[in-house]
C-alpha positions in Angstrom: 61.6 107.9 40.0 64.2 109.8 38.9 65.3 112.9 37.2 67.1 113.5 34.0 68.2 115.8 31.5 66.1 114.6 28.5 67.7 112.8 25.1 67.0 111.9 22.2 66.5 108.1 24.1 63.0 109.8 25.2 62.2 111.1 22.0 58.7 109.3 21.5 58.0 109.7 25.3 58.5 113.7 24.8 56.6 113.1 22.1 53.7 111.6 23.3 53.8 114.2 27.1 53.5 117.0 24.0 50.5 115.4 22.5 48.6 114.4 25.5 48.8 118.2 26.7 47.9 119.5 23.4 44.8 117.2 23.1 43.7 118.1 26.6 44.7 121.8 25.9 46.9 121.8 29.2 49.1 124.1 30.5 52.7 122.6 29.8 54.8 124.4 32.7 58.1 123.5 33.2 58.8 122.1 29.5 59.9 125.1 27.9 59.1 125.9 24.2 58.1 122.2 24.2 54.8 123.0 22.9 56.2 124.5 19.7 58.4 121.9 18.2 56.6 118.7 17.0 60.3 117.4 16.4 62.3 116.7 19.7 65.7 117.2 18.7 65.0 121.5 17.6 63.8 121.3 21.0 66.8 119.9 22.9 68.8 122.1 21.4 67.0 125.0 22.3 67.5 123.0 26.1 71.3 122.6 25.5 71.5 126.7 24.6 69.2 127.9 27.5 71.8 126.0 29.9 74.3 128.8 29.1 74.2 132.5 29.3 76.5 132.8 26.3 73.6 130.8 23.9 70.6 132.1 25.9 68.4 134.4 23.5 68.4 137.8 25.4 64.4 137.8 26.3 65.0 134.7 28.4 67.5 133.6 31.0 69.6 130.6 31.8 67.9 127.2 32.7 68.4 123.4 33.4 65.3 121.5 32.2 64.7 118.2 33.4 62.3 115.1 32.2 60.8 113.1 35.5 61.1 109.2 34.6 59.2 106.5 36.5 62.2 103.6 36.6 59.6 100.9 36.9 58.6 101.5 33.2 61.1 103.7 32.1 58.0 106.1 31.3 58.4 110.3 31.2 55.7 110.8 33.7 56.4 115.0 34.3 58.6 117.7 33.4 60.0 120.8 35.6 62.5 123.4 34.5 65.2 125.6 36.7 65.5 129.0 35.5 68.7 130.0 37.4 67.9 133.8 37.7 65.0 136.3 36.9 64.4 138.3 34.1 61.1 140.6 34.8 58.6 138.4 33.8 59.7 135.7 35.7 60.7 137.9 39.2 56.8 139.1 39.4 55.0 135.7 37.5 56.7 133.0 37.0 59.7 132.0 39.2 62.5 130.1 39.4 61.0 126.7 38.8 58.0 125.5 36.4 56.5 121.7 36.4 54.2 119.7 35.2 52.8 116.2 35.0 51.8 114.2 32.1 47.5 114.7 32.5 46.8 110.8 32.8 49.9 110.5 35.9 48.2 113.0 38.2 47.3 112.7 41.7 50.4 110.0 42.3 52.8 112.6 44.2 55.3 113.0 41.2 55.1 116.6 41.2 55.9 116.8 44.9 58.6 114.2 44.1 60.0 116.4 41.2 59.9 119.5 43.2 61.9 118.1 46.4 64.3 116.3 44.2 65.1 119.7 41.9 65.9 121.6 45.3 69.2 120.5 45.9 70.3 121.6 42.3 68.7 125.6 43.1 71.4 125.2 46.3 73.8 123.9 43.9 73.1 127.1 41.6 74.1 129.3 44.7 69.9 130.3 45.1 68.9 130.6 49.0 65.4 130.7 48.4 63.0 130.1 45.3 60.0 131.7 43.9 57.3 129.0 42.3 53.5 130.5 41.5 50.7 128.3 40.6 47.3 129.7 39.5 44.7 130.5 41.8 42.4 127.3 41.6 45.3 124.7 41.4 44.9 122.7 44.6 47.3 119.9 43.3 49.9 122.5 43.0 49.3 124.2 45.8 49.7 121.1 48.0 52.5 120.4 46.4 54.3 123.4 46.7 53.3 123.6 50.5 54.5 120.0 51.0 57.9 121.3 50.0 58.2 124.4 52.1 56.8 127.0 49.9 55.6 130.0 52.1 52.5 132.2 50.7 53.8 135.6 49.7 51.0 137.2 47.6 48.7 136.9 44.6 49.3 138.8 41.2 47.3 138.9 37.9 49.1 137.9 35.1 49.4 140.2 32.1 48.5 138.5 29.1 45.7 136.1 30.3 44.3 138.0 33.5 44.9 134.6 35.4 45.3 135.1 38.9 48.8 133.3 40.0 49.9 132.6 43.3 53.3 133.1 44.9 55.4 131.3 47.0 58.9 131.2 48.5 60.7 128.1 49.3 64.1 128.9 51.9 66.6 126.9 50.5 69.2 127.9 53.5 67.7 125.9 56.6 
């Protein structure tokens, strides 16, 4: 496995992640505006201007996106994004980190692999700790943020859909 910032190399693989979420009507954390652009390159460079604060619309905040490649096939397998601070959606829903996996590569430990891997780069962005949520009912994420540290703070209700999200800290310090 490993993680990279996605190119134009992975353009029908992005692709292809994009329609297997949209024909299973998945949620598509950690990929940005993904969802919107059926062409990949509008879409890296909204990537390329969210890695800046200079280019970073000001409704959203700084972030490092990266695609999760399986190097036996070369095959986009998940997604997971770093936003590097909070804004005030993010501080009471979202977090510093979103993921996801591609809906026919669950249950093989990527996203566990993904999260643990991304870790060292929130040190690397001067974060001590993280904040990931999950919603309620998702055991897979749940375990996987557990596996990695996360520590149960509290549940909130999202906003705009009434879903009720989870929230956990990961100490990024020991």
């Amino acid at each position: 496995m490993k993680l990279i910032e996605p190119s134009m190399e992975y353009d029908e693989q992005i692709q292809a992640y994009r329609r297997e979420f949209l024909e299973q009507e998945g949620s598509m954390d950690g990929c940005g505006s993904l969802r919107r652009f059926g062409n990949t390159r509008d879409w890296l460079d909204q990537v390329e201007a969210l890695k800046r604060p200079e280019t970073t619309p000001a409704h959203l905040v700084p972030c490092t996106q990266y695609i999760c490649v399986r190097e036996s096939d070369d095959k986009v397998v998940g997604m997971i994004q770093i936003r590097h601070w909070f804004n005030d959606y993010l501080e009471k829903y979202a977090g510093h980190i979103g993921y996801s996996v591609c809906p026919s590569e669950r249950r093989k430990g990527y996203a566990s692999w993904m999260l643990g891997a991304v870790l060292p780069e929130c040190r690397a962005l001067g974060l001590d700790r993280v904040l990931i949520s999950c919603d309620k009912g998702n055991e897979g994420s749940r375990r996987t943020i557990l596996r990695n540290g996360g520590v149960y703070e509290s549940t909130v209700r999202e906003p705009r859909n009434g879903d009720l999200l989870e929230r956990y800290w990961i100490d990024l310090t020991e």
